[in-house]
C-alpha positions in Angstrom: 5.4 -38.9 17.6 4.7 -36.1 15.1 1.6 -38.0 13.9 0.2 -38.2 17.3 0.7 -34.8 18.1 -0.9 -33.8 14.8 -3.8 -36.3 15.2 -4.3 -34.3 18.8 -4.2 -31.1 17.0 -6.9 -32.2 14.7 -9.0 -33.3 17.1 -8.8 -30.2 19.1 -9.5 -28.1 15.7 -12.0 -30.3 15.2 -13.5 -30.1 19.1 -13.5 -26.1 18.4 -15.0 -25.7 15.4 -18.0 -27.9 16.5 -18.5 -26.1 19.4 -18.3 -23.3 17.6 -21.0 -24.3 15.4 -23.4 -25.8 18.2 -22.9 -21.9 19.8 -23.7 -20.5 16.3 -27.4 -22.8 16.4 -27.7 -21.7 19.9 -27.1 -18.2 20.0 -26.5 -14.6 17.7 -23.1 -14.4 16.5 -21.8 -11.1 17.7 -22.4 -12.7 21.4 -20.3 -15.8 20.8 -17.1 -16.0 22.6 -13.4 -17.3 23.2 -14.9 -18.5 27.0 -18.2 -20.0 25.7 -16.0 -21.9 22.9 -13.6 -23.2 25.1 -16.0 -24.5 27.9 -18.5 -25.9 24.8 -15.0 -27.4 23.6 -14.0 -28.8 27.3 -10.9 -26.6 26.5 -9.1 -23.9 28.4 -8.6 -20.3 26.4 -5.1 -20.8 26.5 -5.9 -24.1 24.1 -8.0 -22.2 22.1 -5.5 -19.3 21.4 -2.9 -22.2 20.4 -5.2 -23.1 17.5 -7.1 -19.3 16.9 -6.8 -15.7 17.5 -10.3 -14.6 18.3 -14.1 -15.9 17.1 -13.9 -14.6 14.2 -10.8 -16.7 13.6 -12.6 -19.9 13.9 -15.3 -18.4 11.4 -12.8 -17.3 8.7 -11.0 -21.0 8.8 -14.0 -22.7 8.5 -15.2 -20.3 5.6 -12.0 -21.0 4.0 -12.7 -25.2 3.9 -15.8 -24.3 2.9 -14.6 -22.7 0.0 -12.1 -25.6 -0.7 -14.6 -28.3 -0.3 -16.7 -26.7 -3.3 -14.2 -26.7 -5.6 -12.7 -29.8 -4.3 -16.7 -30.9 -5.0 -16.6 -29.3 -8.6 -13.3 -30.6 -9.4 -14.3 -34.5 -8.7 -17.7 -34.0 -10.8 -15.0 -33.1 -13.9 -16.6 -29.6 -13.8 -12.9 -28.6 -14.8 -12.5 -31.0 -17.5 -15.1 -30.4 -19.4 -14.8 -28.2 -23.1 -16.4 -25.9 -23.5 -16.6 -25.2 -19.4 -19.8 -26.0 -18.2 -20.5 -23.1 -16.4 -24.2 -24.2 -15.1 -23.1 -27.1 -13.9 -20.6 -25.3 -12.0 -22.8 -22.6 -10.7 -25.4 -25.7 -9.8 -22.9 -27.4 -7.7 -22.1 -23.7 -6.0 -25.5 -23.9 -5.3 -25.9 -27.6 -3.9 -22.5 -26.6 -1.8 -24.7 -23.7 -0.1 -27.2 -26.1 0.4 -25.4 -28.1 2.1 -24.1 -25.2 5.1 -27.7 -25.2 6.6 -25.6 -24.3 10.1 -24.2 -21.2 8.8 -27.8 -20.2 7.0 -27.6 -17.0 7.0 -24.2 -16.1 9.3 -22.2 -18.2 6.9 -23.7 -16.7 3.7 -22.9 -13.3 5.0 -19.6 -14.0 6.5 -18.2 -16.1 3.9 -15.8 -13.7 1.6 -16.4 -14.4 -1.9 -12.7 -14.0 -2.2 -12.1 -17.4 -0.3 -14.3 -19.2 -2.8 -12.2 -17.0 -5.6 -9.1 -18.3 -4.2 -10.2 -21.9 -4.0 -12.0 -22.6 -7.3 -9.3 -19.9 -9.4 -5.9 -22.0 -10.1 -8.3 -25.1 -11.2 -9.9 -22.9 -13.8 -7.0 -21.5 -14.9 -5.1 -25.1 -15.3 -8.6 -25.7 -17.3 -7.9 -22.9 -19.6 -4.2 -22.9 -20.0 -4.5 -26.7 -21.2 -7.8 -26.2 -23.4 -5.0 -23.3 -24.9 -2.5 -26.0 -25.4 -4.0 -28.4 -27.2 -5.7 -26.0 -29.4 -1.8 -24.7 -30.1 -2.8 -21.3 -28.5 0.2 -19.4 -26.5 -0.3 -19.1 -22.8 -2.8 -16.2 -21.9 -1.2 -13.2 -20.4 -3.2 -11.8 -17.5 -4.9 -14.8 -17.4 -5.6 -14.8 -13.6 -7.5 -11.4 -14.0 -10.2 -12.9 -16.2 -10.6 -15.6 -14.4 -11.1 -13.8 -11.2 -13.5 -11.4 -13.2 -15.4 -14.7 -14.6 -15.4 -16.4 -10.9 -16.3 -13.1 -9.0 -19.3 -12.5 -11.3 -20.6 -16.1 -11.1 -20.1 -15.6 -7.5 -21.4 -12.5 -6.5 -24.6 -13.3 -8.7 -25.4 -16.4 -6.6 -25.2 -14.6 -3.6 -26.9 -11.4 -4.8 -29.9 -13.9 -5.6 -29.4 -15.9 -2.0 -29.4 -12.8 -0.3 -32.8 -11.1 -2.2 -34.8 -14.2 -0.9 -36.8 -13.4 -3.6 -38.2 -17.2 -5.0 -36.9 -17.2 -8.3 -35.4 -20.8 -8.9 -31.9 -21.8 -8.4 -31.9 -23.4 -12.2 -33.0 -20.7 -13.6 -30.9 -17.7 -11.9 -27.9 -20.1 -13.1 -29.1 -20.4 -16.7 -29.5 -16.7 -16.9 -25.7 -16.4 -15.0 -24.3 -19.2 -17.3 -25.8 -17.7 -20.5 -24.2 -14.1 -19.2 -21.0 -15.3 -18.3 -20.5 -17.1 -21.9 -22.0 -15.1 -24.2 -21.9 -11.8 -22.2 -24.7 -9.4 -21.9 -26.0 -10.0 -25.7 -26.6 -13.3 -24.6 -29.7 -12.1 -21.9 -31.1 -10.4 -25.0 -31.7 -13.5 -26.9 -35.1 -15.8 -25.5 
């Protein structure tokens, strides 16, 4: 019984957040509402409100898979495995994962919190570095989660600094120059 129940809840989830996104396509953002999601949904508010709070709800839960679909992405490529960490190929498949939310072009870019893809993509890299420090007999790194944070938020915020200028520089080369800054710090933009 509980898997039916949970297969129904899906499915409405599921029903929401596509109407949701066919409103998005159709119509600005700030005039999007509980009403127009539930009749796109063939739902009544009170369904909706079972599942959501408010619009802005439905946005930040499907920001949030967003985020874990990346890193899920990044983790299945062996981004995390890798030594020394890859850090273009990780900010490559950032980039490809972007790519990929055409719908939310540029609502999602602007409403996705950088902290939801921090949260996602941060206890893979740290189970990347405390093993790397394992096997190279290093103690466990105190503070660990602040560096990687730092190291995430920068990789992060850079990529969307670049989205957001619209400016054509190429994707591969605004990730070398991040990768390259991120591993060997600023000296390493001062080198050709």
């Amino acid at each position: 019984m509980a898997d039916k129940v949970d297969r129904r809840v899906a499915r409405t989830k599921k029903a929401i957040e596509d109407a949701f996104e066919k409103l998005v396509a159709e119509t600005d953002y700030s005039k999007i509402t509980v009403s127009a999601i539930a009749k796109e949904a063939n739902i009544n508010r009170k369904t909706f409100y079972l599942h959501y709070s408010s619009v802005e709800d439905v946005l930040d839960s499907m920001t949030k898979q967003h985020a874990q679909r990346t890193v899920q992405t990044i983790a299945e490529r062996g981004l995390f495995e890798k030594r020394p960490l890859d850090a273009d190929a990780i900010a490559q498949a950032l980039g490809e994962s972007y790519r990929e939310a055409r719908l939310f072009n540029p609502l999602f870019m602007r409403k996705l919190p950088i902290s939801h893809l921090i949260d996602a993509a941060q206890p893979q890299l740290e189970n990347f570095i405390a093993k790397a420090r394992e096997e190279q007999g290093l103690p466990p790194k105190k503070n660990l989660g602040y560096y990687v944070r730092f190291f995430l938020g920068g990789l992060f915020q850079a990529y969307e600094s670049w989205y957001n200028a619209g400016d054509d520089v190429p994707f591969e080369s605004i990730a070398k120059d991040i990768s390259l800054a991120l591993t060997s710090g600023l000296d390493g933009l001062l080198s050709k």
